[in-house]
Biotite code that builds the C-alpha atoms (Angstrom):
import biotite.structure as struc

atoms = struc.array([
    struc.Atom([-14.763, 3.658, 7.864], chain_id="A", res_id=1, res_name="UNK", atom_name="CA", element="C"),
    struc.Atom([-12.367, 2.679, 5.322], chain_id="A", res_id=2, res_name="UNK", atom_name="CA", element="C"),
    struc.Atom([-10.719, -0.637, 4.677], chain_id="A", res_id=3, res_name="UNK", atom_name="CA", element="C"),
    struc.Atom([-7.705, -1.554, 2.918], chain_id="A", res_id=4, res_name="UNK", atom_name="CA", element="C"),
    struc.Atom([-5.134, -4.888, 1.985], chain_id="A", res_id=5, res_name="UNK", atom_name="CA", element="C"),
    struc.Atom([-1.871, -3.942, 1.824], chain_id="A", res_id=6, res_name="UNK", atom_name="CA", element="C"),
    struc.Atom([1.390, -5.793, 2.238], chain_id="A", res_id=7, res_name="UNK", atom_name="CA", element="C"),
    struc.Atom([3.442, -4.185, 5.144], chain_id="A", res_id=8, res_name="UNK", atom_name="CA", element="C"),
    struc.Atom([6.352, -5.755, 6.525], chain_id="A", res_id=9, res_name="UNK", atom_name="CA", element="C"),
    struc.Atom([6.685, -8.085, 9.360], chain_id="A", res_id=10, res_name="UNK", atom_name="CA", element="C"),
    struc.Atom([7.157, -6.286, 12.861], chain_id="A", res_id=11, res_name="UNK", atom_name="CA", element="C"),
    struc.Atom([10.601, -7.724, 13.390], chain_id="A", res_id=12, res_name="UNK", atom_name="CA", element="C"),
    struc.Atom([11.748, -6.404, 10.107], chain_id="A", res_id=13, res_name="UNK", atom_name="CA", element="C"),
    struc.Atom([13.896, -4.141, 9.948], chain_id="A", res_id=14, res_name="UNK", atom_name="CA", element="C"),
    struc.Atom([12.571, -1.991, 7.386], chain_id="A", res_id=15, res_name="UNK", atom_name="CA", element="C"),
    struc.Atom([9.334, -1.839, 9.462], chain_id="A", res_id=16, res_name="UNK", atom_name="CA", element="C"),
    struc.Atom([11.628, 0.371, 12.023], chain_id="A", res_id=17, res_name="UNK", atom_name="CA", element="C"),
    struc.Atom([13.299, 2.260, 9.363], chain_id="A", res_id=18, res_name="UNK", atom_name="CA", element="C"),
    struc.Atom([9.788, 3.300, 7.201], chain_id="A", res_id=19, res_name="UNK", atom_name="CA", element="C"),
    struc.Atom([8.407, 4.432, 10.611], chain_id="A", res_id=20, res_name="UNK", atom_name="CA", element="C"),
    struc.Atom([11.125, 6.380, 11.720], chain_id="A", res_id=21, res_name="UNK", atom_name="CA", element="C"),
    struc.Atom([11.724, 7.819, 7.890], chain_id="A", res_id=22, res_name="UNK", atom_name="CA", element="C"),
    struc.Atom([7.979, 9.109, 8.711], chain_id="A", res_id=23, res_name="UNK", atom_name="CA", element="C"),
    struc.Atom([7.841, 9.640, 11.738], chain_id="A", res_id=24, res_name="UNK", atom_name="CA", element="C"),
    struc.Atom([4.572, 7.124, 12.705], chain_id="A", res_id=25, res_name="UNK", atom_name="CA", element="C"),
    struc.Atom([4.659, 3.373, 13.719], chain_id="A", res_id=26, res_name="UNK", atom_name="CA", element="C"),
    struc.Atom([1.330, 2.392, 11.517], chain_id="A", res_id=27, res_name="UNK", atom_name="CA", element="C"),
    struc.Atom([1.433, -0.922, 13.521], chain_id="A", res_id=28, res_name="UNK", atom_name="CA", element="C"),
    struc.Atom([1.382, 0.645, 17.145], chain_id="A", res_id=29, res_name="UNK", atom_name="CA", element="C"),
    struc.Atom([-0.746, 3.888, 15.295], chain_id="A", res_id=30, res_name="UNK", atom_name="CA", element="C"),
    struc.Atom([2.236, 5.895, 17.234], chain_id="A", res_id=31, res_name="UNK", atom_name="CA", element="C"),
    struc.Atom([4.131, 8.999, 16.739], chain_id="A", res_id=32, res_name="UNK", atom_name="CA", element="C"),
    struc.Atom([8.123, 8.402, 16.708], chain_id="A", res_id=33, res_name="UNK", atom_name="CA", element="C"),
    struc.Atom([11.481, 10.830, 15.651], chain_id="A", res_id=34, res_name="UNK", atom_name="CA", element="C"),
    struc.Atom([11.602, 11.130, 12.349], chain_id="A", res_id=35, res_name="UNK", atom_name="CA", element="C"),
    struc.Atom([14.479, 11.781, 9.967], chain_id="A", res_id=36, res_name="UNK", atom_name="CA", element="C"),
    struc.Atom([12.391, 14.635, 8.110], chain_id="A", res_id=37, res_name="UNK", atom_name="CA", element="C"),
    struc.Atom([10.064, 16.434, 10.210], chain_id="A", res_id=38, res_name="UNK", atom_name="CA", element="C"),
    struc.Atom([8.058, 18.271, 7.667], chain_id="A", res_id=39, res_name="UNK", atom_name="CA", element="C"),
    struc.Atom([5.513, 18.247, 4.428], chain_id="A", res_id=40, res_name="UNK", atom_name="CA", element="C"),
    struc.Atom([7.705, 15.622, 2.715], chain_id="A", res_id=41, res_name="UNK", atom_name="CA", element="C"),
    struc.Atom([6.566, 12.639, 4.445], chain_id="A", res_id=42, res_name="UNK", atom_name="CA", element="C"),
    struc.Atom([2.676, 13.805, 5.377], chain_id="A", res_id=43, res_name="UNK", atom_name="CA", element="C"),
    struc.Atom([0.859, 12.469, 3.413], chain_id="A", res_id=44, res_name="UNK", atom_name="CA", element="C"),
    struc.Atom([2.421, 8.680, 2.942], chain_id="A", res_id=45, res_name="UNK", atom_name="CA", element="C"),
    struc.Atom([2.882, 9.235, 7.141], chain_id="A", res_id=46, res_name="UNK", atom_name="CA", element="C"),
    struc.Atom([-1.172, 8.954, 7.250], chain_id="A", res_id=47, res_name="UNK", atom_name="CA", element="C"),
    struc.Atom([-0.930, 6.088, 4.718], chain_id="A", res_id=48, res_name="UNK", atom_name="CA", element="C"),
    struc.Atom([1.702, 4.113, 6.689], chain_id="A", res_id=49, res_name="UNK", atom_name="CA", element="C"),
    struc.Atom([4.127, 2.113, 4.982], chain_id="A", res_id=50, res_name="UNK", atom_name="CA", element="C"),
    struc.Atom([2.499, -0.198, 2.743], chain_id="A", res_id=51, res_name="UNK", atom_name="CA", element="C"),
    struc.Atom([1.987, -1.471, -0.981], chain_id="A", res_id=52, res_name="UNK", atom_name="CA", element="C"),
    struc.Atom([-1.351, -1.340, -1.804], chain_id="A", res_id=53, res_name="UNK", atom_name="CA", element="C"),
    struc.Atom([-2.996, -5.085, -3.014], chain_id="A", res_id=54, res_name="UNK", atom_name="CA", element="C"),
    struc.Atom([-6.689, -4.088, -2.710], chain_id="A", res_id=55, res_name="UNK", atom_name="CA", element="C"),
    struc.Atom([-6.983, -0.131, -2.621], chain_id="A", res_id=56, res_name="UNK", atom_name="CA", element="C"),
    struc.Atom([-9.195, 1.312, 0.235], chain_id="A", res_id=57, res_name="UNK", atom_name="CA", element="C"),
    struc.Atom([-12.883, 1.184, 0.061], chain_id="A", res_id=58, res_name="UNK", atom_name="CA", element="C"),
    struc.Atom([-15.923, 1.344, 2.094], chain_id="A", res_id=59, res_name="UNK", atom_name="CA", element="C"),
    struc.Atom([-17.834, -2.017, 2.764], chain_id="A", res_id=60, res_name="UNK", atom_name="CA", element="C"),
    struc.Atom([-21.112, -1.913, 0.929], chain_id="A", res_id=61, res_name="UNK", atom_name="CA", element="C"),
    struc.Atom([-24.254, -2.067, 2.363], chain_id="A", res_id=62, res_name="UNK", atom_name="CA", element="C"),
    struc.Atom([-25.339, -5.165, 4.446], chain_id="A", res_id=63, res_name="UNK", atom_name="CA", element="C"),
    struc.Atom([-21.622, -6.006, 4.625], chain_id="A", res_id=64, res_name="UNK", atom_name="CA", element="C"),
    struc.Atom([-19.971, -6.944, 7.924], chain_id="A", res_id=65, res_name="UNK", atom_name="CA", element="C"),
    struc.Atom([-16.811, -7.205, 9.521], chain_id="A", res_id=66, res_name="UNK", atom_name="CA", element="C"),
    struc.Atom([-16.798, -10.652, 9.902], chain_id="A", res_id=67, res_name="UNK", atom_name="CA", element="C"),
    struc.Atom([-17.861, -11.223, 5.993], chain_id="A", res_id=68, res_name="UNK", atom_name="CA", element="C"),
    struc.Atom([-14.933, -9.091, 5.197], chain_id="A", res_id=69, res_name="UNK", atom_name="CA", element="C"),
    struc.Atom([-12.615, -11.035, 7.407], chain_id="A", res_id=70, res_name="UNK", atom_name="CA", element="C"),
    struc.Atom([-13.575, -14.493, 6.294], chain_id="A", res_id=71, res_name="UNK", atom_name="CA", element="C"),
    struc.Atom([-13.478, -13.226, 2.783], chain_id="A", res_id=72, res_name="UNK", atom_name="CA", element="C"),
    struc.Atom([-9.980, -12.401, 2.874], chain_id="A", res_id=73, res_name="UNK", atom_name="CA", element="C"),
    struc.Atom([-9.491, -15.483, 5.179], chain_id="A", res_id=74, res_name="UNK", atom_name="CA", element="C"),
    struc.Atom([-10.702, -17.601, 1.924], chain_id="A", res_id=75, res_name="UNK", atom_name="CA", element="C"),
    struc.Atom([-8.342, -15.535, -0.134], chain_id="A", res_id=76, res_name="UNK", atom_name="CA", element="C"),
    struc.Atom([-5.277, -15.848, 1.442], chain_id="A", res_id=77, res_name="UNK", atom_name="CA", element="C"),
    struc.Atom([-5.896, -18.859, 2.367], chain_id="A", res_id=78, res_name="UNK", atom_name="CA", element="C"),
    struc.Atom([-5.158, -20.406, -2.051], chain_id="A", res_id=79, res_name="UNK", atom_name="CA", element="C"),
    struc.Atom([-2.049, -18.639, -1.747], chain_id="A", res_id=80, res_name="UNK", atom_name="CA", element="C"),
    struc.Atom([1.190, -19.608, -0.881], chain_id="A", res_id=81, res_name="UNK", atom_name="CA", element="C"),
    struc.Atom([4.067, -17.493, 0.829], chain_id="A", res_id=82, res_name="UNK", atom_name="CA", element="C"),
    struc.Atom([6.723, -16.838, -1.474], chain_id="A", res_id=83, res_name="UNK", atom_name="CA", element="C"),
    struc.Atom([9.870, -14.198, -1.769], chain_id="A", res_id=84, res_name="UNK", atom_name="CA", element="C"),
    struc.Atom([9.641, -11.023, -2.120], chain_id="A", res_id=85, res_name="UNK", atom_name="CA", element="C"),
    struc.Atom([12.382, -9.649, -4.882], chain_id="A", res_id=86, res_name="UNK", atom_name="CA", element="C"),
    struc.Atom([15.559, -7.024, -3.514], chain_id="A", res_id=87, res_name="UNK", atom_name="CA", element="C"),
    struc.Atom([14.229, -3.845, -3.233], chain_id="A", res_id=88, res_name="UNK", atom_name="CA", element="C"),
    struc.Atom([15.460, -0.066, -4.347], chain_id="A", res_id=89, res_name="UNK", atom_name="CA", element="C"),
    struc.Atom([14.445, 3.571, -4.138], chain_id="A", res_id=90, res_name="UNK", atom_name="CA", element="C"),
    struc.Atom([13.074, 4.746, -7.342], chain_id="A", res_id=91, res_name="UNK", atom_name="CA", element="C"),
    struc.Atom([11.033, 8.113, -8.991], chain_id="A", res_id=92, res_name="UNK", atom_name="CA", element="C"),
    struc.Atom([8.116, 6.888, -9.498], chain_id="A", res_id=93, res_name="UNK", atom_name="CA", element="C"),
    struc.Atom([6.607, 9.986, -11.408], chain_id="A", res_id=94, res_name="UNK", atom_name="CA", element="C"),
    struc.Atom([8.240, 12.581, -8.790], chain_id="A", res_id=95, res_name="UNK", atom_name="CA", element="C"),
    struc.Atom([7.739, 10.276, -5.917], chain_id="A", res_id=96, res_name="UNK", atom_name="CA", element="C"),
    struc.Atom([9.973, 8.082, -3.770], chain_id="A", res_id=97, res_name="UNK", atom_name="CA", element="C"),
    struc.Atom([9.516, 4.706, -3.288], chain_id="A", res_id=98, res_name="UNK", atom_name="CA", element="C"),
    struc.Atom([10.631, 1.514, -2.796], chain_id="A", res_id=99, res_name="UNK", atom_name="CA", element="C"),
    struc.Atom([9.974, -1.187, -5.752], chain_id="A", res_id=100, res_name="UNK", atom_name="CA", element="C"),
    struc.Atom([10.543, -4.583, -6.501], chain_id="A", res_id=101, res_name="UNK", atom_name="CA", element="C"),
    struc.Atom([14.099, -4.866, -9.194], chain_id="A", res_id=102, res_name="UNK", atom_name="CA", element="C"),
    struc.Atom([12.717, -8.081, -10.436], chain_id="A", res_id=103, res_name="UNK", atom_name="CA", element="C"),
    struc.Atom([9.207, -8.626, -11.825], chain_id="A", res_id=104, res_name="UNK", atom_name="CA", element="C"),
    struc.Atom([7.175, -11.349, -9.422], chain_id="A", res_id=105, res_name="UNK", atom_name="CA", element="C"),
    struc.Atom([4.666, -12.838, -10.756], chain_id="A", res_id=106, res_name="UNK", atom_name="CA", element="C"),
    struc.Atom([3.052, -14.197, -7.156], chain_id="A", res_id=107, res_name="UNK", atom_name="CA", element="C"),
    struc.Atom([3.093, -10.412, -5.999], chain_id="A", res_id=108, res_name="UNK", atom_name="CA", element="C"),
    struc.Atom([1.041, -9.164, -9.138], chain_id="A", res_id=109, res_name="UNK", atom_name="CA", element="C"),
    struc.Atom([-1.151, -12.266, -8.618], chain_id="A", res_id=110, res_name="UNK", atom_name="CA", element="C"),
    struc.Atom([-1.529, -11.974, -4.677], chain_id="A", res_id=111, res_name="UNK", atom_name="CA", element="C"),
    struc.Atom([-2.741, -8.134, -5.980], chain_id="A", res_id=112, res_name="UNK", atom_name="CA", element="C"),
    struc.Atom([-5.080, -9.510, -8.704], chain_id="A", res_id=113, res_name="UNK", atom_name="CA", element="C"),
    struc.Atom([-6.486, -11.931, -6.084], chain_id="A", res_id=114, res_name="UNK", atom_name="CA", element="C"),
    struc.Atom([-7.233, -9.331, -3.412], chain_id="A", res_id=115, res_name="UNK", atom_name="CA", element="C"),
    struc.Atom([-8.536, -6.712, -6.334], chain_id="A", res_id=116, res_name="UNK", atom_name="CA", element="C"),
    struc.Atom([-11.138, -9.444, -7.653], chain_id="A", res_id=117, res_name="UNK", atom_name="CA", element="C"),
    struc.Atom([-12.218, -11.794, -4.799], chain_id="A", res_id=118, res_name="UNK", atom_name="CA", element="C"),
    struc.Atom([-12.800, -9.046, -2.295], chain_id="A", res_id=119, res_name="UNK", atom_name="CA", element="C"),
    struc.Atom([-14.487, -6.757, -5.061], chain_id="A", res_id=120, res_name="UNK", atom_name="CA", element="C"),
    struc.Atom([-18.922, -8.116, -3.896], chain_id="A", res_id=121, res_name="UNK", atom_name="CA", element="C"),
    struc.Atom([-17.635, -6.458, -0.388], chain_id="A", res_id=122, res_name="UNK", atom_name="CA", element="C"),
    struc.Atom([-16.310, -3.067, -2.275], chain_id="A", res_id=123, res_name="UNK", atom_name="CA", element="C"),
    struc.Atom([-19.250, -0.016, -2.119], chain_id="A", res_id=124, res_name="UNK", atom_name="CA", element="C"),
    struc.Atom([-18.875, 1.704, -5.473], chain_id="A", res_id=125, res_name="UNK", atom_name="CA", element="C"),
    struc.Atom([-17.670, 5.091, -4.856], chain_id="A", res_id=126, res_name="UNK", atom_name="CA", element="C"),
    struc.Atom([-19.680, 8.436, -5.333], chain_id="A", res_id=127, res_name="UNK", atom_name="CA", element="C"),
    struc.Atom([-19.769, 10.472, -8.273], chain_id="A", res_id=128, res_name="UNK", atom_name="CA", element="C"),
    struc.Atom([-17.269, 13.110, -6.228], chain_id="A", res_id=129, res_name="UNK", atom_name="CA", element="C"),
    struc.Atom([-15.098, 10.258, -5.583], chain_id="A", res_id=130, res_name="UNK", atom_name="CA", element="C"),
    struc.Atom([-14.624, 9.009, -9.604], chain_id="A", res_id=131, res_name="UNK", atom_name="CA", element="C"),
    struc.Atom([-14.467, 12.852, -11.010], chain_id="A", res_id=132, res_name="UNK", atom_name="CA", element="C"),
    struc.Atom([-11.272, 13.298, -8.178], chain_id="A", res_id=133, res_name="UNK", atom_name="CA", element="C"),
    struc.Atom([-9.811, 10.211, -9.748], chain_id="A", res_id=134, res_name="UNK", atom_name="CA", element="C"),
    struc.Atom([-9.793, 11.457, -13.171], chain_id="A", res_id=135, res_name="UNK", atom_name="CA", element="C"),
    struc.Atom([-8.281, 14.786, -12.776], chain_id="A", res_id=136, res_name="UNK", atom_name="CA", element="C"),
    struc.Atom([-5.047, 12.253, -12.983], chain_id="A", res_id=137, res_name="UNK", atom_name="CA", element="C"),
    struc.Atom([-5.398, 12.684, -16.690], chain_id="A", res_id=138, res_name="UNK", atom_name="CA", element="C"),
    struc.Atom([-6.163, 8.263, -16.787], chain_id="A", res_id=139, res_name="UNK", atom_name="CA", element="C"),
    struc.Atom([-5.830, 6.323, -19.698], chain_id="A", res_id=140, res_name="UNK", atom_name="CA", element="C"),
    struc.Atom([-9.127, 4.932, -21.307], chain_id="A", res_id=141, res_name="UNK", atom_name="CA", element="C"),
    struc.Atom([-7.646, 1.524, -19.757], chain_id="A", res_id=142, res_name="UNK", atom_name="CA", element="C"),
    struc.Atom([-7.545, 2.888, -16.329], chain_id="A", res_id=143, res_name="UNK", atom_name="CA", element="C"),
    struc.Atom([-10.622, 4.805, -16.967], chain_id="A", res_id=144, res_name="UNK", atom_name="CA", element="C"),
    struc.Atom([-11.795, 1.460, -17.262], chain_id="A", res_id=145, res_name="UNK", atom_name="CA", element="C"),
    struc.Atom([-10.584, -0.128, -14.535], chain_id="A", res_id=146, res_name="UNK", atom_name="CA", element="C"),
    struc.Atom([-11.658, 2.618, -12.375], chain_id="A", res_id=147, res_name="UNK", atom_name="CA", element="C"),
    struc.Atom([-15.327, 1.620, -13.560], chain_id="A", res_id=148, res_name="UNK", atom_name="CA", element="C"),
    struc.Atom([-15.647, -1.697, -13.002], chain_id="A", res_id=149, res_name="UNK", atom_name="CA", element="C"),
    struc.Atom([-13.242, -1.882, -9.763], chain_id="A", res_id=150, res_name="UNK", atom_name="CA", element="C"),
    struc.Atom([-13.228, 1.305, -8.077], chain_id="A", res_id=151, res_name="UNK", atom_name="CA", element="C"),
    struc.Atom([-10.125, 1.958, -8.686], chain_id="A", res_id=152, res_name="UNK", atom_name="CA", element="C"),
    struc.Atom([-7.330, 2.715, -11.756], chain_id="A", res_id=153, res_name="UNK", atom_name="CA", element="C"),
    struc.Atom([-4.320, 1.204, -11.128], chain_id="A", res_id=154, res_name="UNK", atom_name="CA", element="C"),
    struc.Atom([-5.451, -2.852, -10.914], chain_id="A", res_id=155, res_name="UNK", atom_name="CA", element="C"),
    struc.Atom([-4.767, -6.115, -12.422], chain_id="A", res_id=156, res_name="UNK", atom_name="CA", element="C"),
    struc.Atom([-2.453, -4.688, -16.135], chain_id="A", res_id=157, res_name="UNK", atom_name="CA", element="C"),
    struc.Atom([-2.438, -0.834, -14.454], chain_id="A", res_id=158, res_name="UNK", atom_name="CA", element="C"),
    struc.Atom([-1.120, -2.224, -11.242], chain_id="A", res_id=159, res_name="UNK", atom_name="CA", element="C"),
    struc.Atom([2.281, -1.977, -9.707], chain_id="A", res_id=160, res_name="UNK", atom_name="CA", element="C"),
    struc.Atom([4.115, -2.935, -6.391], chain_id="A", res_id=161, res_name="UNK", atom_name="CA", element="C"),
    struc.Atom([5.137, 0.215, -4.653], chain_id="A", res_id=162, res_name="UNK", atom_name="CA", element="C"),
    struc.Atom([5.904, 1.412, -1.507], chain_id="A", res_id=163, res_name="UNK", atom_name="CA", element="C"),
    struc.Atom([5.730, 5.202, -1.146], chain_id="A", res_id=164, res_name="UNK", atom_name="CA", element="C"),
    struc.Atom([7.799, 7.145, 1.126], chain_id="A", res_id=165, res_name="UNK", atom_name="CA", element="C"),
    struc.Atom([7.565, 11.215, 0.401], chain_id="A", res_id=166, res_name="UNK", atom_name="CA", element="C"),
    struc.Atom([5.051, 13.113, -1.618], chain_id="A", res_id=167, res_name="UNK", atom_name="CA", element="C"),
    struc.Atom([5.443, 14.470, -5.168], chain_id="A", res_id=168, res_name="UNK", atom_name="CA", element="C"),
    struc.Atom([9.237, 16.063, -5.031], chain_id="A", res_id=169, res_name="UNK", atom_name="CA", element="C"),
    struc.Atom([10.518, 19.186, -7.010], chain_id="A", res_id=170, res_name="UNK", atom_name="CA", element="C"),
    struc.Atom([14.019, 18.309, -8.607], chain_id="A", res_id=171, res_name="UNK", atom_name="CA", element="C"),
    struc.Atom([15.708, 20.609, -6.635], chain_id="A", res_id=172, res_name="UNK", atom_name="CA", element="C"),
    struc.Atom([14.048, 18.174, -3.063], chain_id="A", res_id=173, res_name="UNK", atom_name="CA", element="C"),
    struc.Atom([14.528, 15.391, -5.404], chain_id="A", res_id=174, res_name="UNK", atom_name="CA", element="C"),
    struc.Atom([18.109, 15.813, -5.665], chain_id="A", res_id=175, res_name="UNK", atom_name="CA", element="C"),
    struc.Atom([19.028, 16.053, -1.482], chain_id="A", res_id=176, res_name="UNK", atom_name="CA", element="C"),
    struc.Atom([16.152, 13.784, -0.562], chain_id="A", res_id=177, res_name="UNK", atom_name="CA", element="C"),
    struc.Atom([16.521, 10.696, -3.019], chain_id="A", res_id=178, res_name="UNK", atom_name="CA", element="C"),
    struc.Atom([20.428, 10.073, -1.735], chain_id="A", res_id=179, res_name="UNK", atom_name="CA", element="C"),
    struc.Atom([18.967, 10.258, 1.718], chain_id="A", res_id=180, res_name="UNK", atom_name="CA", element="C"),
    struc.Atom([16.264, 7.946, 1.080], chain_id="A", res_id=181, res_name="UNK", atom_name="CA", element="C"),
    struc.Atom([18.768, 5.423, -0.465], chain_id="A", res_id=182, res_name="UNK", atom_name="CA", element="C"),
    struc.Atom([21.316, 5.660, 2.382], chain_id="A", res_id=183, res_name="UNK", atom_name="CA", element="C"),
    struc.Atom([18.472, 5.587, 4.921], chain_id="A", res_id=184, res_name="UNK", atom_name="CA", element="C"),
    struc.Atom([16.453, 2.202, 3.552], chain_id="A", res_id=185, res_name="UNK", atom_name="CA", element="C"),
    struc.Atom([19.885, 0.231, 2.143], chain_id="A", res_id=186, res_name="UNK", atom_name="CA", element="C"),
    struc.Atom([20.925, -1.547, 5.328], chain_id="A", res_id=187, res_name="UNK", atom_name="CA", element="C"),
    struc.Atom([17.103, -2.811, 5.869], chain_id="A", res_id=188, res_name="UNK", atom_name="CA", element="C"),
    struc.Atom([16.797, -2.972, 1.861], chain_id="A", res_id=189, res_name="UNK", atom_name="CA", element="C"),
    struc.Atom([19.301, -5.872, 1.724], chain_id="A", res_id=190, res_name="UNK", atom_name="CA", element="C"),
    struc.Atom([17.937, -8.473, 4.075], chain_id="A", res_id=191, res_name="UNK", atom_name="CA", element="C"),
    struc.Atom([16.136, -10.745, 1.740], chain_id="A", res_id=192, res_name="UNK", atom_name="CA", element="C"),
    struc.Atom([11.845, -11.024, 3.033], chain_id="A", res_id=193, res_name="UNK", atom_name="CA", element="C"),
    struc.Atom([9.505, -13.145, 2.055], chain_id="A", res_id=194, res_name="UNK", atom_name="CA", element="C"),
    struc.Atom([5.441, -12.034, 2.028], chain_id="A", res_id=195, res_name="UNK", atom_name="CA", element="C"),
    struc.Atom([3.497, -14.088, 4.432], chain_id="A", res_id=196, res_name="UNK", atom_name="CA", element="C"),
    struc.Atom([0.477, -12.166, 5.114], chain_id="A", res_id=197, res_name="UNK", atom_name="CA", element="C"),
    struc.Atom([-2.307, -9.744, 3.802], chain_id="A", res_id=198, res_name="UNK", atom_name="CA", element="C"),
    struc.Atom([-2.486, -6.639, 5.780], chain_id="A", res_id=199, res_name="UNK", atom_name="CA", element="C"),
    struc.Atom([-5.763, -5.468, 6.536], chain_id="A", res_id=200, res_name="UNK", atom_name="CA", element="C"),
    struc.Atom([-6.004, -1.563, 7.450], chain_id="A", res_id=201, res_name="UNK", atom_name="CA", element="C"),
    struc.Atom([-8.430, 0.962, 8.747], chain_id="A", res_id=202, res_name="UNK", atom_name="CA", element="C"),
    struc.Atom([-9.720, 4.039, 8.507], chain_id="A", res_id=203, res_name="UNK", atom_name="CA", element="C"),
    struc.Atom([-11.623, 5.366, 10.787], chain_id="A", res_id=204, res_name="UNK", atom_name="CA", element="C"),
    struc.Atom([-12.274, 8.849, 9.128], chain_id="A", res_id=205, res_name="UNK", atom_name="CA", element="C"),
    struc.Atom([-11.891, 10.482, 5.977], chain_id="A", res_id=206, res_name="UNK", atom_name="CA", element="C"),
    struc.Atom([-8.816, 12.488, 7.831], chain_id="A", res_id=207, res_name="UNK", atom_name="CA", element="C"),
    struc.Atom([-7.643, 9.679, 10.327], chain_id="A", res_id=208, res_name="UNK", atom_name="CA", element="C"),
    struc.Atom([-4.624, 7.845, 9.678], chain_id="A", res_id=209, res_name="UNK", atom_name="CA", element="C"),
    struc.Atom([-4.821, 3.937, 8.299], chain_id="A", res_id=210, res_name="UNK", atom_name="CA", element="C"),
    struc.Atom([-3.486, 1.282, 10.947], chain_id="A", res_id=211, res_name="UNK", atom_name="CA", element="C"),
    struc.Atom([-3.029, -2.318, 10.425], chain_id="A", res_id=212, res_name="UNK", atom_name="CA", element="C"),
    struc.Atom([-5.947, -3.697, 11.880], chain_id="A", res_id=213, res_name="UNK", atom_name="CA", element="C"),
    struc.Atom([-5.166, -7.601, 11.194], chain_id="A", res_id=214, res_name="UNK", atom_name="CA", element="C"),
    struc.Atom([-2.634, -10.150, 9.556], chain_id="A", res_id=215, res_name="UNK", atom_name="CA", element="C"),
    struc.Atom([-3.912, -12.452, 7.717], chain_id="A", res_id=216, res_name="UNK", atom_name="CA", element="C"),
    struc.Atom([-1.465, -15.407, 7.230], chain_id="A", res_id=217, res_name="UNK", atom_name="CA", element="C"),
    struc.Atom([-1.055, -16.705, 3.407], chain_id="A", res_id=218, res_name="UNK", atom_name="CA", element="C"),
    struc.Atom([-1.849, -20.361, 3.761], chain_id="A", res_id=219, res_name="UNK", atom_name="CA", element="C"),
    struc.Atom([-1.861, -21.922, 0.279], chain_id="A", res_id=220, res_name="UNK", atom_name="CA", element="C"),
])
């Protein structure tokens, strides 16, 4: 099993109903819905769910329970405070769709930082396989490094809030499936949110999908 903190919308949101049916999969209920495109676009976010990633997924080292893991990120969210998430847009985020912040936010990149480094004792270092898959992303030496010492590349300075909704796009897809995206996210895209929780998710497999296992409320 895998583990993961992510921020994911509330239920009630409405962009929590239009990610799932963009993809086809409610990643809160773990069930399949209509989607608008039916086909290889959405896969692999789909088995994701709709999410930005604050501590990537991991497997819980040796001698690590549940219930460490769970009062660990109890303790964590518990020093932070709930604050506003910034308006949203579609962007290309190196050939891939997804929704970002417009405005930097410093409590998002610290709620990440926080997750990334107090969670880290629970994190099992990953395999040999797993670091040499990594790196075929052509990494800087600064997320080579990062990749080292947390597991992962794209923490703490290489880290940013994204919320991925199709796979890599040629420019011909990109050019049909970016104005959809827009016109499909914009109504939920302009209710102002705020981030209340940390998302835990679960993997069960290497090939099952994540689902939100647990909210944990931010309570500082």
């Amino acid at each position: 099993m895998r583990v993961a903190l992510y921020y994911a919308p509330l239920p009630n949101d409405p962009l929590t109903a239009a990610s799932s049916a963009w993809f086809g999969r409610d990643s809160i209920a773990n069930a399949p819905i209509p989607d608008l495109i039916r086909n290889d676009i959405t896969a692999e976010p789909r088995n994701y769910g709709f999410h930005a990633t604050l501590k990537p997924p991991m497997r819980l080292a040796n001698g690590v329970t549940w219930n460490d893991f769970e009062h660990a990120v109890q303790a964590t969210a518990a020093k932070i405070a709930p604050f506003d998430l910034p308006p949203l847009a579609v962007t290309d985020l190196r050939g891939f769709l997804a929704l970002r912040e417009t405005i930097p936010c410093p409590p998002l990149q610290a709620l990440a930082d926080a997750c990334v480094e107090q969670l880290d004792p629970f994190r099992e270092p990953p395999s040999e396989e797993e670091l040499a898959r990594r790196r075929r992303a052509n990494l800087s030496p600064e997320q080579d490094a990062m990749l080292i010492r947390w597991g992962y590349p794209y923490v703490f300075g290489t880290w940013f809030f994204h919320m991925t909704v199709t796979r890599r796009l040629s420019d011909a897809e990109k050019s049909t499936i970016m104005p959809a995206a827009e016109a499909w996210f914009a109504p939920a895209m302009a209710i102002p949110r705020r981030v209340e929780d940390i998302c835990i998710f679960t993997q069960s497999t290497p090939a099952a999908a994540f689902i939100l296992s647990q909210r944990i409320k931010l309570r500082g």
